[in-house]
C-alpha positions, 0 to 999 in steps of 0.5 A, spaced: 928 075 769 925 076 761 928 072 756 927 074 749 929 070 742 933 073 737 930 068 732 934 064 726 938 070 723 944 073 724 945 080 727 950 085 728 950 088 735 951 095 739 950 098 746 951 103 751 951 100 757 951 104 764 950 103 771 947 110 773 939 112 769 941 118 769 947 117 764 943 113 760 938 119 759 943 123 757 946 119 752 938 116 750 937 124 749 943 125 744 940 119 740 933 123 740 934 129 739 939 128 733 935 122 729 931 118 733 926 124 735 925 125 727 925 118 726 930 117 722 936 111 724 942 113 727 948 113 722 953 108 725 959 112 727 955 117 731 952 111 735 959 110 737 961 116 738 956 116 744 958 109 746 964 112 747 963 118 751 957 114 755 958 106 756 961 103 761 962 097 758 968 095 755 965 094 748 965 102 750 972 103 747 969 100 740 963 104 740 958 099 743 960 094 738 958 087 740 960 084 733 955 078 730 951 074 734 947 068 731 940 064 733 940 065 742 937 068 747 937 074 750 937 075 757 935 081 760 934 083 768 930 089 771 927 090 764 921 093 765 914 092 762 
């Protein structure tokens, strides 16, 4: 398990969440072609709409909206270095 932490700020956080890489891919590639690959940041009501369309989360619904998270740390399993 990797840890990482956030610092002494403040944060507002959105994701998508899927079970499958394959669906990941997809919604990653959607995020690439329309801004990322450009270099430019994804405007907020497009990243929720591919939320909605692709994460499995609950948070989903909300457009991978997690809200505002402060100082903690961030516990991410299978990440690969």
């Amino acid at each position: 398990m990797d840890y990482f932490v956030a610092g002494d700020c403040s944060f507002w956080g959105w994701h998508v969440l899927c079970e499958k890489q394959g669906k990941v891919n997809e919604a990653y590639k959607k995020l690439q072609d329309g801004w990322l690959d450009n270099g430019d940041k994804v405007p907020p009501a497009e990243f929720a709409k591919i939320a909605q369309e692709y994460s499995e989360c609950p948070s989903g619904k909300k457009g991978g909206d997690l809200g505002w998270h402060g100082y903690h740390i961030i516990l991410c399993e299978g990440r690969k270095n």
